[in-house]
N, C-alpha and C positions, 0 to 999 in steps of 0.2 A: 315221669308224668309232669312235673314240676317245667320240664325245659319244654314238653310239647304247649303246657300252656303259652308258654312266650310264642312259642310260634304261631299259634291259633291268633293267639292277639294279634301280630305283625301283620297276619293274611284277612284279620277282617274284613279290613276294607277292600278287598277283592271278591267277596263272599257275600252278596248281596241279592237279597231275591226279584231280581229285575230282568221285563224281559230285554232281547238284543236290541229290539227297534225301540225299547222305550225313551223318552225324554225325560233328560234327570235332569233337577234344577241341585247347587250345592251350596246352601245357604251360610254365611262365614266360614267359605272356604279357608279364607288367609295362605298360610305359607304350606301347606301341602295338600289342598283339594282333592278329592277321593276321585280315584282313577276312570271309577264309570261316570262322573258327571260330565253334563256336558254342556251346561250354562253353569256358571258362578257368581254368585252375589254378597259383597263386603262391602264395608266399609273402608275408605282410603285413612282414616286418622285409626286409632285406636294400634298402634306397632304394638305398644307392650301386651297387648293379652295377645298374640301371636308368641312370645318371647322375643319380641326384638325383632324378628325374621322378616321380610319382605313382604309383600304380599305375591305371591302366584298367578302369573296370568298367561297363561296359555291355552284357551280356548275363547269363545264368547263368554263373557263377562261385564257386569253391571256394577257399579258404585251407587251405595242404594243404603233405606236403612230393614232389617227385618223385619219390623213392626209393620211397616207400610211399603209391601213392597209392588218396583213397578211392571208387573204381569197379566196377562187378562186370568181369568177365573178357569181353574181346570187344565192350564196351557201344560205344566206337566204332567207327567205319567205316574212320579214318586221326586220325592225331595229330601234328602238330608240333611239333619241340622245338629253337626256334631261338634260339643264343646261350647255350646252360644244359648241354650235356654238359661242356662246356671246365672248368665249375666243379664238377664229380661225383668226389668225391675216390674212390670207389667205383664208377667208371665200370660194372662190370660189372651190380650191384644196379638201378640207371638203367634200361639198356638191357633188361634182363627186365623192369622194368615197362613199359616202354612196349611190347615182344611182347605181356605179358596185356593190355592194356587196349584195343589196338587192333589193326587188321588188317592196316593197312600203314600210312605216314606218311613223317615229311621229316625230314633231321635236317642242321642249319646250326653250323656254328660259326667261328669266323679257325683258319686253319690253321697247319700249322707252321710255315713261311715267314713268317705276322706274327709266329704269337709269339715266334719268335729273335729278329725286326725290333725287336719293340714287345710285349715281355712285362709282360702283366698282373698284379697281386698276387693278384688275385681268380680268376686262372685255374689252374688245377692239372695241364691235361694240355694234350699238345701234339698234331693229329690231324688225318692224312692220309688221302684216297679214292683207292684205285686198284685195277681193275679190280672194282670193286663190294663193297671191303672197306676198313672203315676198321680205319684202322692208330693206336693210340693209345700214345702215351709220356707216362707219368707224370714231372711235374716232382718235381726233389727239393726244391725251395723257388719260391720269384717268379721267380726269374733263372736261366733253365737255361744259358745260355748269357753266361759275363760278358764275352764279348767282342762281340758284335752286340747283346746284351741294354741293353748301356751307353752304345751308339752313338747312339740318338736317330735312326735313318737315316729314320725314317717324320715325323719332325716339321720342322716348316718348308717352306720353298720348297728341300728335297735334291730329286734326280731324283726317288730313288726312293718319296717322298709325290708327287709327283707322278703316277708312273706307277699307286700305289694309287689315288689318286684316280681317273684315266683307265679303271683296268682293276681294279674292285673285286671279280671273281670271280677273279682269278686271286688270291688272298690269303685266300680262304676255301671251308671243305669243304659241297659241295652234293651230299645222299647220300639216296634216293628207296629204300623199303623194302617188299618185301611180304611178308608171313605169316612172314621172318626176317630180324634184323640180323647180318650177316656181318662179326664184326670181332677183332682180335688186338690185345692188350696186349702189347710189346715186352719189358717191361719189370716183369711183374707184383709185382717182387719187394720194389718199390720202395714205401715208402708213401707218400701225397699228403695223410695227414690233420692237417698243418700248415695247410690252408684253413679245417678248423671251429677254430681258434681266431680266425679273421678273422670265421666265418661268425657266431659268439659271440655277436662284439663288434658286429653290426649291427643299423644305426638302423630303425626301424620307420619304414613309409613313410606319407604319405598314399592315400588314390582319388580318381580325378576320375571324371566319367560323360559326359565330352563330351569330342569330337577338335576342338574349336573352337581353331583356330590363332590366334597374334598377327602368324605373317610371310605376306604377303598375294605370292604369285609364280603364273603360270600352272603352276606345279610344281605346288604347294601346292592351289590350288583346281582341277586333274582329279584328282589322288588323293583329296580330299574326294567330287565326283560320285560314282568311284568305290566309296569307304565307303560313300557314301548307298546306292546302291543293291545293295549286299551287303545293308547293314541293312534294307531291304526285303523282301529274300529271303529272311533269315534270320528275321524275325517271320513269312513265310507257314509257314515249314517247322517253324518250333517252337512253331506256334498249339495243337499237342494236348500239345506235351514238359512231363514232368515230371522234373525233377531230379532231387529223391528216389528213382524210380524206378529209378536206375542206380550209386544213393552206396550204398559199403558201406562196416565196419570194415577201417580201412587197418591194423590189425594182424593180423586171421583172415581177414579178407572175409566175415565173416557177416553178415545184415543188421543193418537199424537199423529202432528205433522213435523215432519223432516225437513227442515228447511236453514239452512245457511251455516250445518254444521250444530245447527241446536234442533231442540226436542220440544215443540211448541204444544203447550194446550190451552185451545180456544174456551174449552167450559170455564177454568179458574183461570185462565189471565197468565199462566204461569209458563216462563221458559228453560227448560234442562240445556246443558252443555254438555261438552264432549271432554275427557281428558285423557291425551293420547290416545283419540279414537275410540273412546269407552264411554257410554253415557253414564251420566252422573246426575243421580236425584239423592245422594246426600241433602 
């Protein structure tokens, strides 16, 4: 039972209630964006909360930031935003954009349970799912808790790494949305913007355009077949998509004109660039 969990877990991300024709947006892709997306939107600085990893860019893709992102209203179908609310010192701002931009979607992060366990520097909130409402508590710094926080209980050969290991859904929030995010701030009173001086201070990452692995496991190569044939799917259904067709200014939402290699808008005065072919409203 224990080993089928890991496997359940592996294949999540292939497991998604989406139809074939729909338009998935994949909100902080980073270094291994979910197989059925088929727009991505990151950030180019922030490496370390990926682990160091590249960032992924193998389909249409945007440099942007998630609070303000630039899409017209409804232009997806569903959006995912896995591993990125946890870091939203602003949680509230977040979660309405992802209502405008899409219709329903998925939203992942370690729950409270890890973060007491195994609190991140880079995380700012702590967030639970029950009965179809996430429940979120803002940290007041890295370590909300200095007595479990300090413990290390999640690292080494303890039980209870072990039992994460064995049962990795029980340790994090898996919360399925449609047309609203039904959620409560405990705590609103608190503020979490002690993360953008972290957020600041971070390194600009690389991209890579290939999931070509170096550790060679019958794991490793069915989730490749896998990939392969999402990526299949994904060039038949975005044979006519146009990008641009869906990007607007992420500060009015007015359009844009294309003109000289940049992304111009006329309402606020403001011009976006390209970098490697990638528009960038960082």
């Amino acid at each position: 039972m224990l080993k089928l969990n890991r496997i359940r877990w592996a294949l999540r991300k292939f497991n998604l209630p989406i139809d074939k024709n729909s338009l998935v947006l994949d909100v902080g892709s980073g270094a291994t964006p979910y197989p059925r997306a088929d727009v991505l939107l990151d950030r180019l600085t922030g490496a370390e909360h990926r682990c160091g990893e590249p960032m992924m860019i193998d389909r249409p893709a945007v440099f942007g930031n998630a609070s303000k992102m630039p899409f017209r209203d409804k232009a997806f179908d569903f959006v995912i935003a896995s591993h990125v609310l946890e870091h939203m010192s602003k949680p509230e701002e977040f979660i309405k954009e992802l209502q405008r931009v899409a219709k329903a979607g998925y939203i992942e992060t370690p729950n409270a349970i890890f973060e007491r366990f195994y609190p991140y520097d880079i995380h700012c909130l702590e967030i639970l799912d029950k009965d179809g409402v996430l429940y979120i508590h803002k940290k007041k710094g890295p370590v909300e808790d200095s007595f479990l926080g300090t413990k290390k209980m999640l690292e080494g050969k303890t039980k209870w790494a072990k039992y994460m290991y064995d049962s990795p859904h029980m340790f994090h929030t898996r919360y399925y949305w449609n047309d609203e995010i039904k959620y409560k701030i405990s705590n609103p009173e608190v503020s979490s913007d002690w993360i953008e001086q972290i957020n600041i201070q971070s390194k600009e990452g690389d991209i890579k355009k290939s999931h070509i692995s170096t550790i060679l496991s019958w794991r490793t190569l069915g989730l490749e077949i896998l990939k392969k044939y999402y990526n299949i799917s994904r060039s038949k259904r975005l044979k006519e998509f146009n990008l641009l067709s869906i990007l607007v200014c992420p500060e009015c939402h007015g359009n844009l004109t294309d003109e000289n290699q940049r992304l111009d808008c006329k309402q606020c005065d403001i011009s976006f660039s390209h970098i490697n072919g990638i528009p960038n409203f960082s």
